[in-house]
N, C-alpha and C positions, 0 to 999 in steps of 0.2 A: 439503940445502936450497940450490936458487943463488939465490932469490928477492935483488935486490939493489932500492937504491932509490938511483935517479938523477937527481935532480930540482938544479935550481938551487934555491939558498937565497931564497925567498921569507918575508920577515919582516914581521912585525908590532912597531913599537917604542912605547913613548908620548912624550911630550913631551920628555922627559931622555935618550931613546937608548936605555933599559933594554927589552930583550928581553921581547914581551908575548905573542908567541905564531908560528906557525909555517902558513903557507898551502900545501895539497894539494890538488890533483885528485884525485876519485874513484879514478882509478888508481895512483895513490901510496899514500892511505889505504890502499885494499885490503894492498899489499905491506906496509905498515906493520902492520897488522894481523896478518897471517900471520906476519911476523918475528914478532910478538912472541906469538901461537900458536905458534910452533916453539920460541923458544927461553927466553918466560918460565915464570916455577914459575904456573901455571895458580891456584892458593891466593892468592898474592900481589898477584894483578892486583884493582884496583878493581871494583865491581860493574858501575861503565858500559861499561870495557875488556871486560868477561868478555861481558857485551850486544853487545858492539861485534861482536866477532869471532863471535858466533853468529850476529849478522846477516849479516854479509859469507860467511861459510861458508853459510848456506843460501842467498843470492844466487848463488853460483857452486856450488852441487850444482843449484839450480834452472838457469840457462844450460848446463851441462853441459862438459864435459872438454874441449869444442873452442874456449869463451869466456876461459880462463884465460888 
């Protein structure tokens, strides 16, 4: 797997500073997604993650082998 993710840190904070969430491009998610298709326990992942990554894998079986 060399899928890597290179994005500048785009954050979400609320009013106190505290870390509220994390901003991706399409192209980021995808790679996030895959990381965590390759390398988590498939069992472990929440229902919407395991959603998440079936969506994004039929999106690029549908664009095919030359859109990755």
């Amino acid at each position: 797997m060399t899928e890597t993710i290179t994005f500048s840190p785009r954050t979400i904070r609320d009013g106190t500073g505290n870390l509220e969430g994390v901003i991706l491009d399409y192209r980021e998610y995808r790679a996030l997604l895959r990381l965590l298709a390759h390398y988590a326990d498939w069992n472990e992942l929440p229902e919407h993650l395991q959603d998440a990554i079936d969506n994004v894998l039929a999106d690029e079986a549908d664009e095919g082998p030359e859109n990755l």
